[in-house]
LOVEX-618441 format. One line per 5 residues: their letters; for each residue y, x, z of N, C-alpha, C. Coordinates in steps of 0.02 Angstrom, whole numbers, plus 50000, padded with zeros to 5 digits. Atoms other than C-alpha are relative to their C-alpha. Layout:
BEGIN
A) Y/X/Z/Y/X/Z/Y/X/Z  ...
END
This chain:
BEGIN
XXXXX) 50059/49961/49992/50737/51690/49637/49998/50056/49949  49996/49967/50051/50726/51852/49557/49917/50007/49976  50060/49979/50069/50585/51900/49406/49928/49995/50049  50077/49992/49980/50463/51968/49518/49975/49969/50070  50016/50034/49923/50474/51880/49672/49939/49948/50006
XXXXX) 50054/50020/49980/50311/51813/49732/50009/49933/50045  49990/50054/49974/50275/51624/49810/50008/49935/49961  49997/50077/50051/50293/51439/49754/50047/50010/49971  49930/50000/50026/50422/51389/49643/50042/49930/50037  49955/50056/49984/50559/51282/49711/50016/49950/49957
XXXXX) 50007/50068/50026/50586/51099/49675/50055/50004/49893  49930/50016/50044/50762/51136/49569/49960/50038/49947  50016/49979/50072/50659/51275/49461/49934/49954/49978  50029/50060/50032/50520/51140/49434/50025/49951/49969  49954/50056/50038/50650/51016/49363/50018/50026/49933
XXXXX) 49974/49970/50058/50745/51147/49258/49936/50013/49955  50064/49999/50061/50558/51184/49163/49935/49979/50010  50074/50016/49982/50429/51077/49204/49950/50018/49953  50032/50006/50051/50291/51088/49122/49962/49930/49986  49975/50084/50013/50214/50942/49023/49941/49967/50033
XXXXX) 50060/50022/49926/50066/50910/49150/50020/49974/50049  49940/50020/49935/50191/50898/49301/50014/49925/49979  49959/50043/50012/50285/50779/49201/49960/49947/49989  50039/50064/50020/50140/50672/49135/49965/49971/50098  50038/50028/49947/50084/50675/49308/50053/49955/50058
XXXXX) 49939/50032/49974/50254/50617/49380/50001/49928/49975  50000/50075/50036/50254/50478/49253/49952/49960/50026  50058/50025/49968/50076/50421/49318/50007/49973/50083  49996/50011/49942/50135/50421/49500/50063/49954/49980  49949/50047/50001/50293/50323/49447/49974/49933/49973
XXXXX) 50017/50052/50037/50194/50209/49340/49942/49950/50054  50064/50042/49950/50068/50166/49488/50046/49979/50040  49957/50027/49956/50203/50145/49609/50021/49941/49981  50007/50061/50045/50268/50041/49490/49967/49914/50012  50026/50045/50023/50150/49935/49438/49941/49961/50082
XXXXX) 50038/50020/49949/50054/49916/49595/50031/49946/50055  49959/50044/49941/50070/49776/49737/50030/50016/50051  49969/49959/49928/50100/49901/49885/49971/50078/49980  50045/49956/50013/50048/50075/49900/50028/50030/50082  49994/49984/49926/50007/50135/50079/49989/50088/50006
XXXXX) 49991/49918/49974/50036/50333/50130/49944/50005/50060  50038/49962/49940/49901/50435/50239/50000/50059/50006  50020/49931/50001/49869/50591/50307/49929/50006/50025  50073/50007/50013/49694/50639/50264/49964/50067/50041  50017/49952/49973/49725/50810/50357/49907/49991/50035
XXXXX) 50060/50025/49961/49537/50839/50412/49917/49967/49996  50060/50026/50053/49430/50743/50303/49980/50031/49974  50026/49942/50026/49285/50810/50241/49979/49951/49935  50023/50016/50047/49245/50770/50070/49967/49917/49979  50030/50047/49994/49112/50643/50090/50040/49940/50043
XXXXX) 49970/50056/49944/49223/50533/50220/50044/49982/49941  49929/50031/50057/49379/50537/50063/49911/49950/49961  50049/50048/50047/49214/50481/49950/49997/49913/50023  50013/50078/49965/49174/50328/50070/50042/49968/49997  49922/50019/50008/49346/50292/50084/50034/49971/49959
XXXXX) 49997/50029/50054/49369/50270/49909/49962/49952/49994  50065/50047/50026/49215/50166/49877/50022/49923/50043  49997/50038/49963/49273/50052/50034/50058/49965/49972  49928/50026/50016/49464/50021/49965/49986/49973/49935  50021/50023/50060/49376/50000/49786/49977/49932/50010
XXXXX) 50027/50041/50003/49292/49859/49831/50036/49940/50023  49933/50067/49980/49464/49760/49908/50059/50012/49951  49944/49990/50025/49561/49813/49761/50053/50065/50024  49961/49939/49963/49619/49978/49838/49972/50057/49936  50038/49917/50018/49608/50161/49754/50023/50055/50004
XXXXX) 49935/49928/49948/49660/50328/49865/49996/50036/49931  50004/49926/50033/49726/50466/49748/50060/50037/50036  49949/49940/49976/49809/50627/49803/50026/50031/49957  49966/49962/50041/49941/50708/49734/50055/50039/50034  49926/49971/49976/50056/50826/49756/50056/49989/50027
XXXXX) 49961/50015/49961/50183/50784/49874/50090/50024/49961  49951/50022/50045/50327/50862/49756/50005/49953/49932  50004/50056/50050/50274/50759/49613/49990/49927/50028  49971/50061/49958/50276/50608/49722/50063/49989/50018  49926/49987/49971/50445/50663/49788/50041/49961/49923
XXXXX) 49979/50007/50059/50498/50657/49600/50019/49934/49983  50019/50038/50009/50435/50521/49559/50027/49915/50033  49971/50049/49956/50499/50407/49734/50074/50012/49965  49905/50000/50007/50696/50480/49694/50005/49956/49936  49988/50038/50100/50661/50409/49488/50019/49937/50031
XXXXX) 50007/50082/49987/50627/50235/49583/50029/49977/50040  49958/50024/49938/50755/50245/49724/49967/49998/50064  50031/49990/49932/50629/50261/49849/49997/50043/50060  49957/49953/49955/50731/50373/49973/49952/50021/50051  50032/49977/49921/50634/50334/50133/49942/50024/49994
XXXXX) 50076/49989/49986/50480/50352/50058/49978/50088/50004  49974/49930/50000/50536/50544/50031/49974/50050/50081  50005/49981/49930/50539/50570/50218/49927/50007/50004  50084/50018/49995/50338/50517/50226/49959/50068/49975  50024/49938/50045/50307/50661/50119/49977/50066/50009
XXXXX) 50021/49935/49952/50240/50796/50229/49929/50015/50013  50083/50002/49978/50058/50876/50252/49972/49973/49955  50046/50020/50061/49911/50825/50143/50003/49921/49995  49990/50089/50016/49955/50653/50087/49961/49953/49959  50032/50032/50058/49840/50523/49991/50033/49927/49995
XXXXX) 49972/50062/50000/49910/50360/49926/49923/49949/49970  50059/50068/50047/49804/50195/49918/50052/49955/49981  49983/50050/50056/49854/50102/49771/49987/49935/50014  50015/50058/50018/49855/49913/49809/50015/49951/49944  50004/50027/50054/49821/49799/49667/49947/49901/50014
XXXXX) 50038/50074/49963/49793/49611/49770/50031/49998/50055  49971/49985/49940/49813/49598/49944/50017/50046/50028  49988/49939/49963/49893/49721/50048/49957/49991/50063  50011/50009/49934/49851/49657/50207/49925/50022/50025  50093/49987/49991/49640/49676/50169/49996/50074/49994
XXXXX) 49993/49936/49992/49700/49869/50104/49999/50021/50065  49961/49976/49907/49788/49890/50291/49944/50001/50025  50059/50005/49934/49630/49826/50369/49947/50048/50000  50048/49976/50018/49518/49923/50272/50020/50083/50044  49945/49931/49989/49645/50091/50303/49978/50005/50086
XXXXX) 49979/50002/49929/49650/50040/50489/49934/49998/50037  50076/50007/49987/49444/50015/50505/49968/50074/49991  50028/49908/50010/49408/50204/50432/50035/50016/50055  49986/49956/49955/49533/50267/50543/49965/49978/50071  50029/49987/49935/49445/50211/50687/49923/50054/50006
XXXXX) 50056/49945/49998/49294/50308/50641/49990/50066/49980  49974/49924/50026/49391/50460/50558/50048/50006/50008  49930/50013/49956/49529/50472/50682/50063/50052/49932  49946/49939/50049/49587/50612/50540/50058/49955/49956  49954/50036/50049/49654/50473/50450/50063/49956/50032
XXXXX) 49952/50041/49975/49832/50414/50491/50038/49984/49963  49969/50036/50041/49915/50287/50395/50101/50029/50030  49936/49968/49970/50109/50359/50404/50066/49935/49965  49957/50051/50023/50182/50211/50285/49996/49976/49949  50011/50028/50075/50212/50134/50116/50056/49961/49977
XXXXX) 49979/50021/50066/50274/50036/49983/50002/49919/50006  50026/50063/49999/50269/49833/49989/50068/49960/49946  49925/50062/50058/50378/49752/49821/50042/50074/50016  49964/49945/49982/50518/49868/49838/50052/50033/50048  49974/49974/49934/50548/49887/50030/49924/50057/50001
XXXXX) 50043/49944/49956/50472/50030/50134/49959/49984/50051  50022/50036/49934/50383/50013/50258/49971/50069/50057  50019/49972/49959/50360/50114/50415/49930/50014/50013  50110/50028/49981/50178/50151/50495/50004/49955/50051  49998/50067/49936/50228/50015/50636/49986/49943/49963
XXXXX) 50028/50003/50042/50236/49929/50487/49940/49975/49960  50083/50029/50047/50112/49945/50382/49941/49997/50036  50053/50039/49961/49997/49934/50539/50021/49936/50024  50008/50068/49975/50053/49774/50577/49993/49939/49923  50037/50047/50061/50017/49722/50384/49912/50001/50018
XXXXX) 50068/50001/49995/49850/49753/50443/49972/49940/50047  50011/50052/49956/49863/49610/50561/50018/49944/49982  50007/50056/50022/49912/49492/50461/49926/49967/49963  50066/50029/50024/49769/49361/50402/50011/50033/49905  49995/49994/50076/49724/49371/50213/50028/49961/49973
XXXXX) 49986/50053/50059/49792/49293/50066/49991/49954/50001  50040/50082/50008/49676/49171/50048/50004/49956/50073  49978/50045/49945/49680/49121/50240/50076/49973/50017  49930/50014/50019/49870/49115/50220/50015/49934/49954  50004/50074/50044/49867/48985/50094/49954/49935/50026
XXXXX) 50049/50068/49959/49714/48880/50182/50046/49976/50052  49968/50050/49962/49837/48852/50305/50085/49971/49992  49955/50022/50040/49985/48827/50196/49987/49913/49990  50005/50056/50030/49891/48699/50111/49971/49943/50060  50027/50067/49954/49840/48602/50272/50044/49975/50038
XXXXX) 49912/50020/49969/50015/48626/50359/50026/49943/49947  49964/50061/50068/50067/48514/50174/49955/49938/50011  50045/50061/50024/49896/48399/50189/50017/49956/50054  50014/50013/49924/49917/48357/50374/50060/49925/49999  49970/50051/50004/50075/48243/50338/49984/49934/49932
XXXXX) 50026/50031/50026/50015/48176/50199/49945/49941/50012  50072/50034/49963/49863/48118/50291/50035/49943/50039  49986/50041/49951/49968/48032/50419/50042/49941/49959  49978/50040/50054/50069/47943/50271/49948/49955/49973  50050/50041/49994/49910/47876/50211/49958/49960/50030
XXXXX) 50019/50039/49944/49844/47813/50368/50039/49943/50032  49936/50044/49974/50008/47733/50404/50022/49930/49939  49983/50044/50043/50018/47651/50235/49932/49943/49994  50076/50015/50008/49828/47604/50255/50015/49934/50065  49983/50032/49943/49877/47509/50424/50052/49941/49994
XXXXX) 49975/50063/50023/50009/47385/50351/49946/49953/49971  50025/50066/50026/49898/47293/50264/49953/49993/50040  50057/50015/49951/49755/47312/50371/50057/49953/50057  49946/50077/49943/49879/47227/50524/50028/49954/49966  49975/50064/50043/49936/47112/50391/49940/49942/49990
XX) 50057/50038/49984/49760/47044/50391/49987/49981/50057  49997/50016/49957/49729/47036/50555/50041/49953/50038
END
């Protein structure tokens, strides 16, 4: 690019001199990716203000929290962590919800706005450190929760148990008899 040329700057001259905002903000998106349980991709194209507000407040309250960022400092940020495919996702006004708990109650929450703010389309995400499509991460939205996941963990384990006890309960009872 010469001196006076007008327009964004390209990715390669953002690398060669970031500045230290970019970079702290790169670190922040690597450090949430990171540290977080999943993090689900949308496009928010459309939304007016007050709908992102609700939005937030709704994902806040299951352990969710949308922030937007820059789509090259995301970019950045996915290549640091190997996250190739998530690269692709990266198009148009993008917001990421941060999960920090269940994913699956995020998905539902994600998948409940968009029915009433069609603007919102979940495009993919993050889960441990696979990818995940939007086929995907809408069908994390269909799985039960956590907690119902385990209630029937722990009854699939009680269920033989039960019949072990009943069975051991029954020798001596027919031993009396």
């Amino acid at each position: 690019r010469s001196k006076g040329q007008a327009g964004p700057p390209d990715e390669e001259t953002m690398m060669d001199n970031p500045r230290p905002e970019k970079v702290a903000l790169v670190d922040e998106v690597r450090g949430r990716l990171e540290g977080s349980d999943a993090s689900l991709l949308t496009e928010y194209r459309g939304l007016k203000v007050a709908e992102l507000a609700r939005l937030r407040h709704e994902l806040g309250k299951v352990g969710g929290e949308y922030k937007v960022y820059k789509n090259t400092l995301v970019r950045f940020a996915a290549n640091d962590l190997g996250l190739d495919e998530l690269v692709g996702l990266l198009k148009g006004p993008t917001g990421i919800a941060f999960v920090n708990g269940d994913a699956a109650v995020v998905a539902k929450v994600l998948r409940e706005f968009a029915k009433t703010s069609p603007a919102l389309v979940v495009k993919g995400g993050v889960l441990g450190a696979s990818t995940l499509s939007a086929a995907q991460a809408g069908a994390l939205a269909d799985l039960p929760s956590r907690d119902v996941l385990l209630a029937r963990i722990a009854g699939g384990l009680a269920a033989p148990m039960r019949q072990l006890a009943g069975l051991l309960q029954a020798l001596p009872r027919n031993l009396a008899y």
